[in-house]
PyMOL CGO cylinders between C-alpha atoms (Angstrom):
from pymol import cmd
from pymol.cgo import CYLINDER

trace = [
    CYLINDER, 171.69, 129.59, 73.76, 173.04, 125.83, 73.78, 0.3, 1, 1, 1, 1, 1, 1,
    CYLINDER, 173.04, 125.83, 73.78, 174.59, 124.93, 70.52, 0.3, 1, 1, 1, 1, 1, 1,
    CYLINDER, 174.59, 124.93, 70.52, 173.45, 121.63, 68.90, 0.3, 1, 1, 1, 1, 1, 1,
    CYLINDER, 173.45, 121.63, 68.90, 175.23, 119.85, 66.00, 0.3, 1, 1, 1, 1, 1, 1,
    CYLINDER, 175.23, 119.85, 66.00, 173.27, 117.22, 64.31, 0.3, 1, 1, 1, 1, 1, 1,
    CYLINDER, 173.27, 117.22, 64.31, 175.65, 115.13, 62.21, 0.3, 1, 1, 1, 1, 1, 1,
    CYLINDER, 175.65, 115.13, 62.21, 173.63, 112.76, 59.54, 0.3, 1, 1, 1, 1, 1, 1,
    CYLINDER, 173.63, 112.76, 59.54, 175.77, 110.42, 57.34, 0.3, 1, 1, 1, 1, 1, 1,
    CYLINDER, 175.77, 110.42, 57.34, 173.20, 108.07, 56.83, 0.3, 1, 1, 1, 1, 1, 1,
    CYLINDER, 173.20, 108.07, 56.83, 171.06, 108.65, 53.64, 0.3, 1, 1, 1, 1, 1, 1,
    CYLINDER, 171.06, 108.65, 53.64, 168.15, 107.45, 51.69, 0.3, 1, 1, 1, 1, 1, 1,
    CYLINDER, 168.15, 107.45, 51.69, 168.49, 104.07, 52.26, 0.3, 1, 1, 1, 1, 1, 1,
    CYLINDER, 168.49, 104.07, 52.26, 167.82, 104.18, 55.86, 0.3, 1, 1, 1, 1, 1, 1,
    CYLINDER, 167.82, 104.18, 55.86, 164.77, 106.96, 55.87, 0.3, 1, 1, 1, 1, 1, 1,
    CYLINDER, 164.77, 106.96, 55.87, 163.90, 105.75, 59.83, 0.3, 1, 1, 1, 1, 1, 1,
    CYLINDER, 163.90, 105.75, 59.83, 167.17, 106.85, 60.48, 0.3, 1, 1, 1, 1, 1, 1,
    CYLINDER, 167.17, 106.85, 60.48, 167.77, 109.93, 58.26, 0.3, 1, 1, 1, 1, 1, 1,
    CYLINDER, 167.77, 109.93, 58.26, 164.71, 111.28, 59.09, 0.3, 1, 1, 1, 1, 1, 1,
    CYLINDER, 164.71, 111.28, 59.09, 165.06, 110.86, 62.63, 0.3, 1, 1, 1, 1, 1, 1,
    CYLINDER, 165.06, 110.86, 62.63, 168.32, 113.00, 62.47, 0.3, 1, 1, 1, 1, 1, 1,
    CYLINDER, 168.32, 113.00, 62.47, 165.90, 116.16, 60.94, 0.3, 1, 1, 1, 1, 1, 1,
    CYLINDER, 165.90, 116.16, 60.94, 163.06, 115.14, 63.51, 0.3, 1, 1, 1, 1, 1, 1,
    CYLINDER, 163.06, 115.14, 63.51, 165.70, 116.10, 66.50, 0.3, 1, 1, 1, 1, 1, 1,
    CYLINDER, 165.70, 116.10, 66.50, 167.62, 118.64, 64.82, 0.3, 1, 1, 1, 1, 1, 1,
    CYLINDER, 167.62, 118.64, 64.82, 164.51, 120.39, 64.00, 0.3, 1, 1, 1, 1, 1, 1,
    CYLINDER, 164.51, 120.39, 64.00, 163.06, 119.89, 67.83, 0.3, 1, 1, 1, 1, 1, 1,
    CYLINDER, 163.06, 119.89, 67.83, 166.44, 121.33, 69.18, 0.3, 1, 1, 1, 1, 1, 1,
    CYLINDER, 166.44, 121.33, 69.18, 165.39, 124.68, 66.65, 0.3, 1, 1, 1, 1, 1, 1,
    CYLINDER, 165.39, 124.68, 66.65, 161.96, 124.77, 68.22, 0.3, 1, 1, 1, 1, 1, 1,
    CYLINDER, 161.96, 124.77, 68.22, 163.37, 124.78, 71.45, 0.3, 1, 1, 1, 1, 1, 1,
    CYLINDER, 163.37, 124.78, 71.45, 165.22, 127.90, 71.04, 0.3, 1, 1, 1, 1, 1, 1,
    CYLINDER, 165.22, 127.90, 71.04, 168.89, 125.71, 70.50, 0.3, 1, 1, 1, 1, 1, 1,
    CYLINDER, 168.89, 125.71, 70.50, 171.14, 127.03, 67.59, 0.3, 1, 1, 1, 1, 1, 1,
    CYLINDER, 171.14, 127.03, 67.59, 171.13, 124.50, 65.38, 0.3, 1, 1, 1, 1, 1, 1,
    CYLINDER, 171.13, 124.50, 65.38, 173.60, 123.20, 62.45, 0.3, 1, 1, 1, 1, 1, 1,
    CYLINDER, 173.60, 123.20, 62.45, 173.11, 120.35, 60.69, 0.3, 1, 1, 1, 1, 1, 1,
    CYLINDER, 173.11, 120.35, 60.69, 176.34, 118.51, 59.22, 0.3, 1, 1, 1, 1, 1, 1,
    CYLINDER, 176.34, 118.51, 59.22, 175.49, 116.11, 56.42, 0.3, 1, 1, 1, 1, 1, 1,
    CYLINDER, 175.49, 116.11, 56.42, 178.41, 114.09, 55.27, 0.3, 1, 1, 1, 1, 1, 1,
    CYLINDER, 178.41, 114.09, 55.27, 178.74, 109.88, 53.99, 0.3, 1, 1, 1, 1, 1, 1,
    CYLINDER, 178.74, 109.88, 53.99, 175.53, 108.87, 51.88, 0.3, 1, 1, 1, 1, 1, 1,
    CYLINDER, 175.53, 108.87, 51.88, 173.73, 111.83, 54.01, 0.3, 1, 1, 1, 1, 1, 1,
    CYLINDER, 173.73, 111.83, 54.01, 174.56, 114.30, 51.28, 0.3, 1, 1, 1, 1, 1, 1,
    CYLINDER, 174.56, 114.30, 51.28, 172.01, 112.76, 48.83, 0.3, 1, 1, 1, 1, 1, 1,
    CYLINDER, 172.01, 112.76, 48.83, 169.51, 113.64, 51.55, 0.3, 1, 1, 1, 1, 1, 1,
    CYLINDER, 169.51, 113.64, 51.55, 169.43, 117.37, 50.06, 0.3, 1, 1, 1, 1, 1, 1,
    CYLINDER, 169.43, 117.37, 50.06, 169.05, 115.91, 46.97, 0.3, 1, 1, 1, 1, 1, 1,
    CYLINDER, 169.05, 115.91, 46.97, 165.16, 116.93, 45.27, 0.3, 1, 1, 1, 1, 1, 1,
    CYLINDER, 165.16, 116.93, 45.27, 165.33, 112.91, 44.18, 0.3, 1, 1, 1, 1, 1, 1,
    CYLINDER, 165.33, 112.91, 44.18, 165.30, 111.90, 47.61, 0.3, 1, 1, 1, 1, 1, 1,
    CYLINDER, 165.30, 111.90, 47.61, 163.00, 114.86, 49.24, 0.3, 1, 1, 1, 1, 1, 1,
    CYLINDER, 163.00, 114.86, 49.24, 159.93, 112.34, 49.46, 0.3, 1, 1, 1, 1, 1, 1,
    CYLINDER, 159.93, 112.34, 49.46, 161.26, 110.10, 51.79, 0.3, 1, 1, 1, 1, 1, 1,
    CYLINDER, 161.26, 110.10, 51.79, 159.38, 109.33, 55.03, 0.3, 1, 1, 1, 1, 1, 1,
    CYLINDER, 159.38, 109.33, 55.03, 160.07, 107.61, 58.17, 0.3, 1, 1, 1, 1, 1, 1,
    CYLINDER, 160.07, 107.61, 58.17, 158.26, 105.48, 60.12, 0.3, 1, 1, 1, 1, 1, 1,
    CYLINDER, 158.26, 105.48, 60.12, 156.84, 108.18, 62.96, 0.3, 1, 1, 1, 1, 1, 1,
    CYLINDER, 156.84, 108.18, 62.96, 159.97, 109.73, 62.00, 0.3, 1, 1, 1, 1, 1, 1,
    CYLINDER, 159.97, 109.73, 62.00, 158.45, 112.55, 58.87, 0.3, 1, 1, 1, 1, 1, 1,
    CYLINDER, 158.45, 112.55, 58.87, 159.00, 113.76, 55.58, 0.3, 1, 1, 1, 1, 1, 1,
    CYLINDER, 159.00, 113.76, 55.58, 162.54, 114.34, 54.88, 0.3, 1, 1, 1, 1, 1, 1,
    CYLINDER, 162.54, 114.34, 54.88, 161.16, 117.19, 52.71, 0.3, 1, 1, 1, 1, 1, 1,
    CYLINDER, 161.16, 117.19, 52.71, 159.15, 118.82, 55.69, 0.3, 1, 1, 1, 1, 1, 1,
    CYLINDER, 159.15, 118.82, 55.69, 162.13, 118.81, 57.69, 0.3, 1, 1, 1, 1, 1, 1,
    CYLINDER, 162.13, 118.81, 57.69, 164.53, 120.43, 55.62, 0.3, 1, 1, 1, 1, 1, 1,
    CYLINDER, 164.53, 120.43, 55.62, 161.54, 123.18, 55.03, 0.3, 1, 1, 1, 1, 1, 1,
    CYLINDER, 161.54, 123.18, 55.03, 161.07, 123.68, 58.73, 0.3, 1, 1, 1, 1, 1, 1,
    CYLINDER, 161.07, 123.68, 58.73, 164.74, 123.74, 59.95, 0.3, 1, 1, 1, 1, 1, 1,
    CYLINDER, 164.74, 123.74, 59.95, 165.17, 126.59, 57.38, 0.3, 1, 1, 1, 1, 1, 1,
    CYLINDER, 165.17, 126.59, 57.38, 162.25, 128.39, 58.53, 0.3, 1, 1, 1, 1, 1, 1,
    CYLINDER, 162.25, 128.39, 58.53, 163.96, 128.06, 62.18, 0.3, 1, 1, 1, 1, 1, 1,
    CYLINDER, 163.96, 128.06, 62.18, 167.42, 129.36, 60.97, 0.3, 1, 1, 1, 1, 1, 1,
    CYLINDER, 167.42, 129.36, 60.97, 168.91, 125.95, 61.26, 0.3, 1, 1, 1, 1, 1, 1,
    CYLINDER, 168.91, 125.95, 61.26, 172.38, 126.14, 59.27, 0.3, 1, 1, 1, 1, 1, 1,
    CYLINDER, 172.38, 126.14, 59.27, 173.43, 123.23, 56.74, 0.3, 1, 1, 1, 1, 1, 1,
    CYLINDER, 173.43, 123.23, 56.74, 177.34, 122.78, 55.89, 0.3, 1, 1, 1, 1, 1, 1,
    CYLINDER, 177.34, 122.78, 55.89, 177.71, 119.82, 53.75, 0.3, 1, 1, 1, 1, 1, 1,
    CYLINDER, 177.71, 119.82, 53.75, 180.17, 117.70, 52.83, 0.3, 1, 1, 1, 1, 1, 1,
    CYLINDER, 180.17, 117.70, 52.83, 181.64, 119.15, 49.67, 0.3, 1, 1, 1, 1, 1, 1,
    CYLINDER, 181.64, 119.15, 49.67, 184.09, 115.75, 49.60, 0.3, 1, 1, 1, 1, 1, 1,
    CYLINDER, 184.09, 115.75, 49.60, 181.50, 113.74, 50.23, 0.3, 1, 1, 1, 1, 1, 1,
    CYLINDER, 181.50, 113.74, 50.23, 179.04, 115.56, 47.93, 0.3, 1, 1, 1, 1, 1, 1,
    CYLINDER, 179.04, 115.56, 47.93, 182.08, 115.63, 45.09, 0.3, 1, 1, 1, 1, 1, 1,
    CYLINDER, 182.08, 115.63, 45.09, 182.54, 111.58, 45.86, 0.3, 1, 1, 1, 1, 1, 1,
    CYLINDER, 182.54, 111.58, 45.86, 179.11, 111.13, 44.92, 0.3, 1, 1, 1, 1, 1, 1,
    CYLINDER, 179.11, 111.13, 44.92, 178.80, 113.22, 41.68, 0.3, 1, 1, 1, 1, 1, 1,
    CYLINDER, 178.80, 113.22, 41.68, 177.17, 116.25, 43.14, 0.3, 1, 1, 1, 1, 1, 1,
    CYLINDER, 177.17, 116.25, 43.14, 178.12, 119.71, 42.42, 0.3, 1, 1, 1, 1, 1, 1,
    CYLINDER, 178.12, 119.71, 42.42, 177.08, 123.37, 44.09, 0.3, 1, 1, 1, 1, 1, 1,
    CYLINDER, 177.08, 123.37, 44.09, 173.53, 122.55, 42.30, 0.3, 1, 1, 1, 1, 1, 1,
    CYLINDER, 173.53, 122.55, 42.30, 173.21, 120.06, 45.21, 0.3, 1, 1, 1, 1, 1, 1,
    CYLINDER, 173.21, 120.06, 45.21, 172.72, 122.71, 47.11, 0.3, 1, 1, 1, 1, 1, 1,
    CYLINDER, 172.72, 122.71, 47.11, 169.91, 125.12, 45.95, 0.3, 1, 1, 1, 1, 1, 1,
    CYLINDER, 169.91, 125.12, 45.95, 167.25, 126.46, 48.00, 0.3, 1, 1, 1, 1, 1, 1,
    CYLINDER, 167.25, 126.46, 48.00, 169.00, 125.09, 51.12, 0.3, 1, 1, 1, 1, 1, 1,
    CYLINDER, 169.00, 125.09, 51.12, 170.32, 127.25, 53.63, 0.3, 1, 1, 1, 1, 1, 1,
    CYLINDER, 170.32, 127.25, 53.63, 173.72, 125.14, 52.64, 0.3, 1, 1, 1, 1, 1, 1,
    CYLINDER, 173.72, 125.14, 52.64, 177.02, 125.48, 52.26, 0.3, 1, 1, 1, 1, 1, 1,
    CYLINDER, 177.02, 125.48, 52.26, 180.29, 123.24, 51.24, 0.3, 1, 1, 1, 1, 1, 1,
    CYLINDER, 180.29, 123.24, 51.24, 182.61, 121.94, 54.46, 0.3, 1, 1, 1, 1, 1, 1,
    CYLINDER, 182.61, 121.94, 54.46, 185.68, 120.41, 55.21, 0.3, 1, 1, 1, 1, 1, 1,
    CYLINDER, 185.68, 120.41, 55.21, 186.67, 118.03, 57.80, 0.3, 1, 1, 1, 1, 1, 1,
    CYLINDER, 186.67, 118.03, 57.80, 187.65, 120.58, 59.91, 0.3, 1, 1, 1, 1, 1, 1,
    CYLINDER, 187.65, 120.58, 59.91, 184.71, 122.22, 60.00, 0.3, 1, 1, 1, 1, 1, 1,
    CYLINDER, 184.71, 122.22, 60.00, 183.29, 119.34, 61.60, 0.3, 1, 1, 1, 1, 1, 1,
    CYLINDER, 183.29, 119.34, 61.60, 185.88, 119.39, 64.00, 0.3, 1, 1, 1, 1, 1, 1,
    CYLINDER, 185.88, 119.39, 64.00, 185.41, 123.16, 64.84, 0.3, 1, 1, 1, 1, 1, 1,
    CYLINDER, 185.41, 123.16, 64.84, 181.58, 122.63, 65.08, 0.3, 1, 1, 1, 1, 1, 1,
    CYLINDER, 181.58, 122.63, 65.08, 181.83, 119.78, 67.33, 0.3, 1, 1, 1, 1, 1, 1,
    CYLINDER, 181.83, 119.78, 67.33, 184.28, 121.21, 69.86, 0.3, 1, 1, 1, 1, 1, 1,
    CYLINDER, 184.28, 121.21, 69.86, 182.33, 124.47, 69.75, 0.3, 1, 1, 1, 1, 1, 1,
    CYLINDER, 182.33, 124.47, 69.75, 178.89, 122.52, 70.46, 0.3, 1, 1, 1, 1, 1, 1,
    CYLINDER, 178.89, 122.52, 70.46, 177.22, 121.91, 73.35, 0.3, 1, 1, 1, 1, 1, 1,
    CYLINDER, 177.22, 121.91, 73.35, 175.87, 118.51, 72.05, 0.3, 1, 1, 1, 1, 1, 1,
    CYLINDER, 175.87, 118.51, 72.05, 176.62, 116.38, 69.12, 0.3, 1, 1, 1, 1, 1, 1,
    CYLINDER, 176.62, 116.38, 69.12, 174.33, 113.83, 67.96, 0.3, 1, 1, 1, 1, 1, 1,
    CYLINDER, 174.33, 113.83, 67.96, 175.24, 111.48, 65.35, 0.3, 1, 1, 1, 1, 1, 1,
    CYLINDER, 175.24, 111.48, 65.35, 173.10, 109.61, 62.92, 0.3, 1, 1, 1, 1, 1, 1,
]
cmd.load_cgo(trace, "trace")
């Protein structure tokens, strides 16, 4: 099965964008692609229960998203320097299918993916 990564660092602030990230990531999962979704920069707020109601233009609930990539087995790694940068702790990531990452586990996902996508 192809692996996709989906790497958002774009947060709140742009919800076209962020949510357009989970729109794809989650269409690769429906698809039958294995799926992990890197979320580093101001995209580690985007797990954040503050920022779940954010919508898109024809783009989705951010909160919908996150819901249904779980459902499909998506995986999460998040940027625990990013996350730490930003005054978030391991609450951050609670009832997510999430764990901390380095840099070089962006680097090993990448290389080992079929397709990155960046947003």
């Amino acid at each position: 099965m192809p692996r996709f990564l989906v790497h958002i660092h774009t947060g709140p602030a742009d919800p076209n964008k962020a949510t357009l990230g989970c729109l794809v990531a989650l269409t690769a999962a429906h698809k039958g692609h294995d799926v992990t979704l890197f979320l580093a920069g101001d995209g580690v707020h985007l797990l954040a229960p503050a920022h779940a109601g954010i919508e898109g233009q024809g783009t989705g609930r951010l909160s919908d998203h996150l819901t249904a990539l779980a459902e499909a087995g998506a995986r999460f790694r998040v940027s625990g320097l990013s996350a730490k940068a930003r005054g978030y702790d391991e609450g951050l990531l609670e009832g997510h299918p999430a764990e901390f990452a380095m840099p070089e586990t962006l680097i090993d996902l990448a290389h080992a993916a079929d397709t990155v996508l960046c947003y």
